[in-house]
C-alpha distance (Angstrom), angle and dihedral (degrees) to the residues before:
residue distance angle dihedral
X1 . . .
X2 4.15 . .
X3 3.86 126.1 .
X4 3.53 125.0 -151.6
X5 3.53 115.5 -112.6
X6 3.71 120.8 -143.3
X7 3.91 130.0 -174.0
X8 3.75 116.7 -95.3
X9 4.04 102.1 -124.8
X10 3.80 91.8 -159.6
X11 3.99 97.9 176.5
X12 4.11 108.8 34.5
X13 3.56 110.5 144.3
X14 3.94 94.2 -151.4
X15 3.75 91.0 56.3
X16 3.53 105.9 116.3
X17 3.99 115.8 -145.5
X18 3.53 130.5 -77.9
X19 3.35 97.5 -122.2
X20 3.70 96.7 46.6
X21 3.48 85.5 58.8
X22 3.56 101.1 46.1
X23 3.88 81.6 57.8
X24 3.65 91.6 52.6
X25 3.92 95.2 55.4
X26 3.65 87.6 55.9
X27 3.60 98.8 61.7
X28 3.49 106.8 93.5
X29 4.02 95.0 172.2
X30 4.03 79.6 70.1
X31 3.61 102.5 51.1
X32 4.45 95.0 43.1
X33 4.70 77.6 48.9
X34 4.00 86.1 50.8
X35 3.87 92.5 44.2
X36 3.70 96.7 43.7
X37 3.73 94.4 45.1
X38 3.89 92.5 54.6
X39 3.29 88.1 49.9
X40 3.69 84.5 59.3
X41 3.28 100.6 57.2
X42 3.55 94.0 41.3
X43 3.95 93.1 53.5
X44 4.14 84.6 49.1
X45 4.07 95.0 53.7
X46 3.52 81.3 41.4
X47 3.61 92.3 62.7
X48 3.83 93.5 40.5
X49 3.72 89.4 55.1
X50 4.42 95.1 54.6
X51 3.72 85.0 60.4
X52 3.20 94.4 63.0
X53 4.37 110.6 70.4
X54 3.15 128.6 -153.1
X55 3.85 92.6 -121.3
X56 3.80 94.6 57.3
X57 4.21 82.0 59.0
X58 3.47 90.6 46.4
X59 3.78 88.2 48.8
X60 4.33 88.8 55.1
X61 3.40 105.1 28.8
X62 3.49 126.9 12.3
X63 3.89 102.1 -170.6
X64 3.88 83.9 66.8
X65 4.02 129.4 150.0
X66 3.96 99.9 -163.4
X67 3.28 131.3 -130.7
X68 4.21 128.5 -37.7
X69 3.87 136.6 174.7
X70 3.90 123.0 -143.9
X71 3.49 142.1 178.4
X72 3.35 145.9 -173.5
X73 4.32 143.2 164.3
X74 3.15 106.6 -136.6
X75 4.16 113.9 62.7
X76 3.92 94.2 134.8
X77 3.67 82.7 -24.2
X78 3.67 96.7 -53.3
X79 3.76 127.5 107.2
X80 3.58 120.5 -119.0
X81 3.58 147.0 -166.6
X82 4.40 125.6 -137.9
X83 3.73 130.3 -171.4
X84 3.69 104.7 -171.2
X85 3.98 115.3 -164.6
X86 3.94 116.3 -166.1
X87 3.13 93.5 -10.1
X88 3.89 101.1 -162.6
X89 3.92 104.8 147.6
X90 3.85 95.5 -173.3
X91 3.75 105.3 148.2
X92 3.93 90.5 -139.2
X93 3.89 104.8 39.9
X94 3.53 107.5 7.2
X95 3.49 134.8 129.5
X96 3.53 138.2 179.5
X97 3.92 140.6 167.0
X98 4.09 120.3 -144.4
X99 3.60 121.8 -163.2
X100 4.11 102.9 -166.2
X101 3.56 134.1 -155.0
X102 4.01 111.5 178.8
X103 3.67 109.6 167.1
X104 4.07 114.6 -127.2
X105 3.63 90.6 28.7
X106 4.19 115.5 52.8
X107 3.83 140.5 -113.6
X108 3.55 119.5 -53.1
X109 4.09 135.6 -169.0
X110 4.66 109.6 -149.5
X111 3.55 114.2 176.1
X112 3.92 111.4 -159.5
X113 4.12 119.3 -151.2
X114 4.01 124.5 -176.9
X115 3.74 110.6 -123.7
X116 3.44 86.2 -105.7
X117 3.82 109.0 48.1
X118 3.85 112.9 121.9
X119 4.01 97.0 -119.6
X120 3.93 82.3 67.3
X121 3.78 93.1 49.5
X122 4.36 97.5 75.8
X123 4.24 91.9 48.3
X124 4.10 89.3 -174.0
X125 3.89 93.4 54.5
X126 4.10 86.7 38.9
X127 4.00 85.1 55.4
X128 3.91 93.7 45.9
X129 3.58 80.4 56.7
X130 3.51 108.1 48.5
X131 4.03 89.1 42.8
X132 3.93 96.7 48.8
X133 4.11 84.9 45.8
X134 3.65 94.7 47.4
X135 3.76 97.4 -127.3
X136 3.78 129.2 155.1
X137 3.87 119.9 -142.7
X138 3.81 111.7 -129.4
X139 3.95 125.2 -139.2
X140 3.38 103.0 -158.4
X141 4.13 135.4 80.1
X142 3.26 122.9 -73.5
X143 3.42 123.8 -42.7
X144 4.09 83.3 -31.3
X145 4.14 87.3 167.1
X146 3.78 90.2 -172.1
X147 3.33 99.0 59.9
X148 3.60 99.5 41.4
X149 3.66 110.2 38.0
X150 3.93 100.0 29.1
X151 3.88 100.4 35.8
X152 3.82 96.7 30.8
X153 3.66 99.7 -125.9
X154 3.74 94.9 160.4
X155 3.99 133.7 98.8
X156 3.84 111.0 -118.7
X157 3.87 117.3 -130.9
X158 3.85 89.0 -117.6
X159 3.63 92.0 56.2
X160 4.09 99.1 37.5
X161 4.06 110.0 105.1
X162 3.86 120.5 -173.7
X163 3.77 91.8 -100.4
X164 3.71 100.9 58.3
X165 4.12 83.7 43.6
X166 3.88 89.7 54.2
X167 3.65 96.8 41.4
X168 4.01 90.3 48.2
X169 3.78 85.2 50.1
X170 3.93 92.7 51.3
X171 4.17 99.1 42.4
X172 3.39 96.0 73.0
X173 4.05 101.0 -114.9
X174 3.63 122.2 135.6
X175 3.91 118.2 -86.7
X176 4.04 109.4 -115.2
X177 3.12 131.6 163.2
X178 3.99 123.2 -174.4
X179 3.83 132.0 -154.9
X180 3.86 125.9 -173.3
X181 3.83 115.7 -143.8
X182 3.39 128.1 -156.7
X183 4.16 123.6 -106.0
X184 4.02 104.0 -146.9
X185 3.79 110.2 133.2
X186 4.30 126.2 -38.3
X187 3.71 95.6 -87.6
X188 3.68 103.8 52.7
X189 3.89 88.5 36.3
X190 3.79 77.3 55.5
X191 3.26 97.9 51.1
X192 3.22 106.3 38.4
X193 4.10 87.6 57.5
X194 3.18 89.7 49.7
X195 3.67 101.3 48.8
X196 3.97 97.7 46.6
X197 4.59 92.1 45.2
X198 3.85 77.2 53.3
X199 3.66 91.7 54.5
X200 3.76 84.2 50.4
X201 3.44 104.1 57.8
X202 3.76 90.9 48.6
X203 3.37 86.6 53.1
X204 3.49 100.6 56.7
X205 4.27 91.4 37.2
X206 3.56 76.9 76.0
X207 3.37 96.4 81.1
X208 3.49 87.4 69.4
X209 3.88 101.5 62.7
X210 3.89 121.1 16.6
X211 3.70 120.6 -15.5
């Protein structure tokens, strides 16, 4: 048998004491809060996800995978809850559509496109869409959360001009876009999930028809 060895960080400030954590581990009332409330979240992507059918992905992109829910604990050392919709990563065609949980930080809404999906292929009409949906366009890898959600390494909708959108499109990163979602209560997180993947899929049944 092997153990992992980590390095001993002898003098970090943000190192809480040992015996405060030691007290920590012994609160069991914690931990059974912590499990139930992933549960929570899990039961309320969960829900999200079973609105969605299989022939409405059929209907927008037929090389689909359907739907999946992950977790995990340590995102930056935070646990964190995914609903994953399509879920076709290609880098030229894909698309995918990522409901996010990550705990000290919110809810969030990213919509993945491969560089050569045809919603990227009319940038003005892509922009109108971005701006009227509120999204900002991340400039980072994929789904790289720490970079966009804790350092900010995005470009707001407000701020996001047609150039910047065209030159994104042409330098070969990933198309991203990121939307925050408000945390009031289950149902209206619900909702509110629910409403905006909805407005996704429409989106992208556009393709379809006129756009």
């Amino acid at each position: 048998m092997g153990f992992c060895s980590y390095e001993v960080v002898v003098n970090d400030k943000n190192k809480a004491p040992f015996d405060q954590l030691l007290k920590l581990t012994k609160d069991r009332e914690i931990f059974q809060n912590i499990s139930q409330a992933k549960k929570e979240f899990v039961a309320i992507l969960s829900l999200v996800g079973n609105g969605v059918t299989y022939d409405k992905l059929d209907g927008i992109h037929e090389n689909h995978k359907g739907i999946k829910i992950s977790q995990g604990n340590e995102l930056q050392n935070c646990p964190y809850q995914v609903l994953d919709i399509v879920r076709d990563f290609d880098i030229n065609l894909g698309l995918n559509i990522r409901a996010l949980h990550w705990w000290g930080r919110g809810a969030y809404l990213l919509v993945y496109l491969g560089t050569d999906h045809p919603m990227l292929q009319v940038p003005y009409r892509l922009l109108q869409w971005i701006k009227n949906n509120s999204y900002d366009l991340t400039n980072t890898k994929l789904f790289d959360y720490k970079q966009i959600i804790d350092e900010g390494q995005i470009v707001s909708s407000e701020k996001l001009e047609l150039k910047q959108l065209i030159d994104h499109l042409s330098s070969g990163k990933p198309f991203q876009i990121i939307k925050e979602i408000p945390v009031k209560d289950k149902l209206s997180l619900e909702k509110h999930l629910g409403k905006e993947v909805e407005k996704v899929l429409n989106w992208m049944n556009l393709k379809n028809n006129s756009f």
